[in-house]
N, C-alpha and C positions, 0 to 999 in steps of 0.2 A: 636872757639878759646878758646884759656885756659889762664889767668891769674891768680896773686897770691894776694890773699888778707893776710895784714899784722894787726892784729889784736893788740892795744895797753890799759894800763892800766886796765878798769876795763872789757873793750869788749872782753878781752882775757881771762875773767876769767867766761863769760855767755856762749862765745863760746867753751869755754874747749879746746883753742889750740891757738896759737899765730897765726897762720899762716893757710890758706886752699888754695889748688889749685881748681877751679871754670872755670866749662865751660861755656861761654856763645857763644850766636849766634856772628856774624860778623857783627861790627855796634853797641855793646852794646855800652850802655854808664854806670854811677859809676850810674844811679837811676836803669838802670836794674838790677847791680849787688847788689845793696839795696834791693830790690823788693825779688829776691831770697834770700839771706841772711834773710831777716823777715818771709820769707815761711818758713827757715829750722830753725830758731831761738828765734823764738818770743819776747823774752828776751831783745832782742834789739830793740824795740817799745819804750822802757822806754829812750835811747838813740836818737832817731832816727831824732828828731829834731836840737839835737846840736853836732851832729857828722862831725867830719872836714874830706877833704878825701884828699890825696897827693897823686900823681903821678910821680915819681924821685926827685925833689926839690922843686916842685911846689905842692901846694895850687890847687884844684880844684874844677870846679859847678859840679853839680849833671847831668848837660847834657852833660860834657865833652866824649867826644866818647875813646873809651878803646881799644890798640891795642893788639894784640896775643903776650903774653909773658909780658905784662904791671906787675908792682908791685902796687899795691894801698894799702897803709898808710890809715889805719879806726881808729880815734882818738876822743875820748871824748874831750869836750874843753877842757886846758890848765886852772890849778887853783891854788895859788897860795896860802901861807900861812904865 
């Protein structure tokens, strides 16, 4: 299945793209699509802990299961100044 990950803030700036289309198996969930994302980007280790993930309007866990054509929202926390 293929998905889109939506990259925000400063994740868009490690990943060098706002945006990537991502294959994964059927059944992934947002920690497989992490697991890959730190294989091709190391950079985001430094994130990895307090990275929010959305799914259309919702807020999601890291074992939320992912369906074909899903958009996921990868956001550093929210800080405030």
């Amino acid at each position: 299945m293929k998905v889109r990950a939506e990259f925000y803030s400063r994740l868009k700036e490690v990943v060098g793209a706002p945006a990537l289309e991502i294959s994964l198996p059927e059944k992934a969930t947002v920690n497989d699509l992490l697991e890959q994302l730190l294989a091709s980007y190391p950079q985001l280790r430094d994130f990895e802990k307090s990275m929010l993930f959305g799914v259309g309007v919702e807020f999601v866990d890291r074992d939320h299961v992912l369906n074909d054509g899903d958009t996921i929202a990868i956001m550093p926390p929210v800080q405030g100044g």
